[in-house]
Each structure stands twice: as C-alpha cells, then as structure tokens.
C-alpha positions as CSV (number, residue, x, y, z in Angstrom):
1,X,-1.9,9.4,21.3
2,X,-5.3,9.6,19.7
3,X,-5.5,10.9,16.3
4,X,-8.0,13.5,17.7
5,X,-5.3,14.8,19.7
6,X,-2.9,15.2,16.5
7,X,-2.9,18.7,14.4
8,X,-4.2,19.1,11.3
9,X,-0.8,18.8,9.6
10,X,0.2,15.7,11.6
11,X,-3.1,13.6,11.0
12,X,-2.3,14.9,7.1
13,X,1.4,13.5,7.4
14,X,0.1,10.5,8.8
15,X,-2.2,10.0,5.9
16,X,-0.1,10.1,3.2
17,X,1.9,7.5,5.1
18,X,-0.4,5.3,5.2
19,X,-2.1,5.7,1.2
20,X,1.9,5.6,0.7
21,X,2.2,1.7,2.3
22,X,-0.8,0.9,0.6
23,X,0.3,2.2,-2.9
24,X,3.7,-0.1,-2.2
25,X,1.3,-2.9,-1.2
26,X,-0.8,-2.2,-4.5
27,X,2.3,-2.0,-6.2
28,X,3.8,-5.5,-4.7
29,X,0.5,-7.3,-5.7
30,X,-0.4,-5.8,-9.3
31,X,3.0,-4.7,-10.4
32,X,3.3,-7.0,-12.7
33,X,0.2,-6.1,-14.7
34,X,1.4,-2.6,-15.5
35,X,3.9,-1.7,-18.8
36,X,7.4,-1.5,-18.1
37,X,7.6,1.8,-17.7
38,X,4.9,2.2,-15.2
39,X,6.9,-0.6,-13.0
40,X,10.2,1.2,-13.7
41,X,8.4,4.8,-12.7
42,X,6.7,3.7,-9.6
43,X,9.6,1.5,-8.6
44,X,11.6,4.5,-8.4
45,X,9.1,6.7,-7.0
46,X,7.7,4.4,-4.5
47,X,10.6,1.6,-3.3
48,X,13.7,4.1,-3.8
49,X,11.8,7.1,-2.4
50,X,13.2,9.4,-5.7
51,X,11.3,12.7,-6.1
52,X,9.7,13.5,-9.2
53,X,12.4,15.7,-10.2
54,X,15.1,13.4,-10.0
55,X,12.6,10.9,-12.1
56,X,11.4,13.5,-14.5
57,X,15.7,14.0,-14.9
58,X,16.5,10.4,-15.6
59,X,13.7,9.8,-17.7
60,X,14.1,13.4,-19.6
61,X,10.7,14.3,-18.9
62,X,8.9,17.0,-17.1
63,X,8.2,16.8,-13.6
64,X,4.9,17.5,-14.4
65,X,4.6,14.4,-17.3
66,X,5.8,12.2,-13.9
67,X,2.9,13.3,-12.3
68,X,0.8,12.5,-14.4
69,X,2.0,9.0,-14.7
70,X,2.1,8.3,-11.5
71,X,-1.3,9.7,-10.4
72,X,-3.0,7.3,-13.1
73,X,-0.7,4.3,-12.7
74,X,-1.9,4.8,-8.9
75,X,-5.3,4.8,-10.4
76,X,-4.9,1.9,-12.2
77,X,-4.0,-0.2,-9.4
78,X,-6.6,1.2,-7.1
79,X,-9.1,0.0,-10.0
80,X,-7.7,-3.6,-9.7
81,X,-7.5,-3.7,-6.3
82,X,-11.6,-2.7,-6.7
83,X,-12.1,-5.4,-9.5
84,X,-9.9,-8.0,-8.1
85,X,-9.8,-7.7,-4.5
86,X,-6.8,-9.7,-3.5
87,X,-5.0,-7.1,-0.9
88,X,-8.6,-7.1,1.0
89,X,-8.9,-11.2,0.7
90,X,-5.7,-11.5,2.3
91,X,-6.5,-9.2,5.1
92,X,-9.8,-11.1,5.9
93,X,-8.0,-14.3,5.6
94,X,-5.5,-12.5,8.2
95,X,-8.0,-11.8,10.3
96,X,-9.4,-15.1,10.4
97,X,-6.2,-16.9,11.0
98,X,-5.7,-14.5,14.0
99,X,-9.3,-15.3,15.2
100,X,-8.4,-19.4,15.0
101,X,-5.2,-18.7,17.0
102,X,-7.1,-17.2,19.5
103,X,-9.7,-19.5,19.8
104,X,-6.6,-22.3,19.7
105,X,-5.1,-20.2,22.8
106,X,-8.4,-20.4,24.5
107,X,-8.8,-24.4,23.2
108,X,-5.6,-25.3,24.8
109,X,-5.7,-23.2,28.7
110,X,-8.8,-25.1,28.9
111,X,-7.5,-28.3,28.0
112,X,-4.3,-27.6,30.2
113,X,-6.7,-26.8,33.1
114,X,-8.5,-29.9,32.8
C-alpha cells in the first residue's frame, strides 16, 4: 500500500503514529534533562498510553493544564533535539553501519568467488 492510496484520515492516523514514536524516542534520549514532573507527565502520557483525563485526575489538574504541559514539554525536546542533534547522529551513524555491512557482503561473495 502506498500512502497515496490511503484516505485522508488514515495517512492522519498514521502520522500521529509516527510524531508519537518519535516523541517516545525524544523522550528516551532527553528525558533526563526535563523537571520531574515533566518526566512523570510524559511518562504517563507517552510509555503507559494514559489519556489526559486520567492524568489531569491523578495529578488534580485540568485536562486542559495537561495539555498544556505536554505540548511545551514536547516542545522542549524538539528544541534539543534541534540544538543537540543526537537522535539524527545516531540515525546517520545507522545508516552508515548498514552501508559498511553491505559493502562487507559484497567484500566477502567476491572474495568467496575467487
């Protein structure tokens, strides 16, 4: 299936999945940078899957006031990401790794053929 081929709703579905693994992998990286609180809100938000009205409950708050926390905690570590750049180092140094393994693939058939 090509995402051309998808509805409107489905390709929106789909993107939130995926801005939802990277805020986990944001999360993951730069977690420890934020205040307790933000770690304990986005923890439960983002690893335990809560809803923001079970959150706003436990942390007697408004749904609204765990919103807002999570929108600019999100912020924050899309700004680090921006300043810091570790997610996108390790994906290039993923993709480089890949690219050796293949080259080490293509290194050894010859070898073998010789």
């Amino acid at each position: 299936m090509v995402v051309r081929d998808l509805l409107p709703c489905e390709v929106m579905v789909l993107d939130r999945l995926a801005s939802r693994e990277q805020h986990v992998e944001l999360f993951e990286r730069y977690g420890p940078l934020l205040t307790a609180h933000q770690r304990e809100v986005l923890a439960l938000y983002l690893r335990d899957d809560w809803s923001l009205a079970e959150i706003a409950a436990r942390q007697q708050t408004s749904r609204a006031a765990v919103h807002d926390l999570i929108r600019r905690t999100v912020a924050t570590l899309e700004d680090l990401e921006q300043k810091l750049g570790l997610l996108a180092q390790r994906a290039q140094l993923e993709r480089e790794v890949r690219a050796l393994r293949g080259r080490l693939d293509q290194l050894e058939r010859l070898v073998a053929g010789v």
